[in-house]
C-alpha positions in Angstrom: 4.5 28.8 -5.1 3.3 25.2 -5.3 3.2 22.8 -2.3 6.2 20.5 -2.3 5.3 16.8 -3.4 6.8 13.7 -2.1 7.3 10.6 -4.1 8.3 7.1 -3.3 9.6 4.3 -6.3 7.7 0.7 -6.4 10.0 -1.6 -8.2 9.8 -5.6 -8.7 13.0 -7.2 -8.4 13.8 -7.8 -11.9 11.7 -5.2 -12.9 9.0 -3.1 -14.0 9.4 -0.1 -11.7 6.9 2.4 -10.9 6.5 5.9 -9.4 3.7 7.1 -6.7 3.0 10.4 -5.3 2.1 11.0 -1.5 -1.4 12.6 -1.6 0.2 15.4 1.6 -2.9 17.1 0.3 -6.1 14.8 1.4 -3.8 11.9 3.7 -1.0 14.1 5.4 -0.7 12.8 8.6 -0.7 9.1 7.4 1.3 10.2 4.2 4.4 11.7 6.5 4.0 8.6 8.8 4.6 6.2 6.0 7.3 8.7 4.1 8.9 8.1 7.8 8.7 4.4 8.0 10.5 4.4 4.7 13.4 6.1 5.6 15.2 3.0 4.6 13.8 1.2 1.5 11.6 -1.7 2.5 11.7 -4.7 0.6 9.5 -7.7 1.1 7.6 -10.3 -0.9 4.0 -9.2 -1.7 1.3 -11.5 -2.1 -2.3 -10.9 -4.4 -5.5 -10.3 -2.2 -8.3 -12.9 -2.1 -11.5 -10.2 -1.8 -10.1 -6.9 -2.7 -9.7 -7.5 -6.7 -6.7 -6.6 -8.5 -4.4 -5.9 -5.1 -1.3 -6.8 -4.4 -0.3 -6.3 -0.3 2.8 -5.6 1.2 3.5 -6.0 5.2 5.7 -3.3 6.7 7.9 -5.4 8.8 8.6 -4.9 12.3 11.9 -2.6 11.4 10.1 0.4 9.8 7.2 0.2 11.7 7.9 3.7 13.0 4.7 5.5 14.2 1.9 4.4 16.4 -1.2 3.2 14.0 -3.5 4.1 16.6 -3.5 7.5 16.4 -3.9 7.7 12.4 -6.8 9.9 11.8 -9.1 8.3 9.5 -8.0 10.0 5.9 -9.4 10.3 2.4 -10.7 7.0 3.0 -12.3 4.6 0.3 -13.5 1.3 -0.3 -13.3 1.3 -3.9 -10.1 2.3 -4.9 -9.0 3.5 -8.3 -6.3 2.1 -10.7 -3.1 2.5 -9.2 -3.7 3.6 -5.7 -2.2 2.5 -2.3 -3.7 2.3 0.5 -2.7 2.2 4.2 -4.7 -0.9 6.4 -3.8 -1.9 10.2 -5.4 -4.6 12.4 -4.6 -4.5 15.8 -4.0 -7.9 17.0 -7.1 -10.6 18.0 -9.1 -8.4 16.0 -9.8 -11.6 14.1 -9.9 -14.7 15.8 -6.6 -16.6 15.6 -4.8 -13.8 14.4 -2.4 -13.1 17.4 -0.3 -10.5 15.6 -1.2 -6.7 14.2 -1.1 -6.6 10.4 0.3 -3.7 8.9 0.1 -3.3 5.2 0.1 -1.5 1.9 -2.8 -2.1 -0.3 -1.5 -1.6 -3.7 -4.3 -1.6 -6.4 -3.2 -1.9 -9.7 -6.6 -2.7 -12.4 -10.0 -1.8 -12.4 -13.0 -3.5 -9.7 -10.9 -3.3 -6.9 -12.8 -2.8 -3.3 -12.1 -3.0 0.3 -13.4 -5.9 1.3 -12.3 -9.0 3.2 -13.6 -11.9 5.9 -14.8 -8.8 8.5 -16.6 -7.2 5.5 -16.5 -3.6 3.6 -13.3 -1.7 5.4 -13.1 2.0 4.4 -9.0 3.1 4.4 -6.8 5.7 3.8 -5.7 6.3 0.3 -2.4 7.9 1.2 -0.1 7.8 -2.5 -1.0 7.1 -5.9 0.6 5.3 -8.7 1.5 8.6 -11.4 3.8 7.0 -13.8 4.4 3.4 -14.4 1.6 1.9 -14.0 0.6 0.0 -17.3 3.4 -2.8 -17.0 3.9 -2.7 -12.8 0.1 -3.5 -13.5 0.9 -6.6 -15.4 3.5 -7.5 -13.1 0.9 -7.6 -10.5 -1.6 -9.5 -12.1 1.4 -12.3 -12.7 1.3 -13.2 -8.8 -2.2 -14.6 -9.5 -0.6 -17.3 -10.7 2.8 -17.6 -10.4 3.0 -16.8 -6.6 5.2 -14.3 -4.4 7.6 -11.7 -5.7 9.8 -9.7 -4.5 8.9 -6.0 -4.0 11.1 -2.9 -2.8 9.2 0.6 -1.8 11.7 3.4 -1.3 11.9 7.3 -1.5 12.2 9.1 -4.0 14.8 12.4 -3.1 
């Protein structure tokens, strides 16, 4: 008997929708966690990175923010993500200087060249889901924020 898989749905408003599954395998703990915080569809505008390469991220808002971060085991983590997966990054708050408030985001790497990287330098995280079908034209869709700004993005389950 095979393990059960989990999936979760990416999907632009508009369109092009894609489909990731939750690596329960190599990232369970933060996998469940996040299949938890989206008990209800979460949908946000996403913004494209400014280190990382091709990487759109998306905050989990204060609503669905579910589990404590601080006691995510450090999982399948990476700094040089592949095509089409997501990645699970929290900074607690002051971390930073000036940032007064914990980030809580979705890396979502979509193209080739991508990397962990940002103003406190090379940040290994957990690759928690991959992008399995879909990918191709979300891809493009992603590569549009570059420069035509925010869009709208929804993340839900898959049942």
């Amino acid at each position: 008997m095979s393990a059960p898989t989990k999936r979760i749905y990416l999907e632009f408003e508009g369109g092009p929708r894609a489909e990731a599954t939750l690596h329960l395998d190599a990232a369970p703990v933060t996998a469940e966690a996040i299949w938890g915080a989206l008990e209800t569809p979460i949908t946000e505008d996403v913004m494209h990175a400014m280190y990382a390469g091709p990487e759109i991220m998306f905050g989990i808002p204060q609503s669905a923010q579910t589990f404590d971060p601080t006691v995510l085991p450090a999982e399948n983590q990476q700094v040089i993500p592949a095509p089409g997966d997501l990645i699970w990054f929290h900074q607690a708050k002051e971390l930073m200087a000036g940032l007064d408030f914990e980030l809580w985001e979705l890396g979502i790497f979509y193209g080739k060249g991508g990397r962990i990287f940002g103003p406190l330098g090379w940040t290994p995280c957990t690759n928690w889901a991959s992008i399995t079908s879909g990918l191709d034209e979300f891809a493009t869709a992603c590569a549009e924020i570059r420069t035509v700004g925010l869009k709208r993005l929804t993340i839900g389950r898959i049942e």
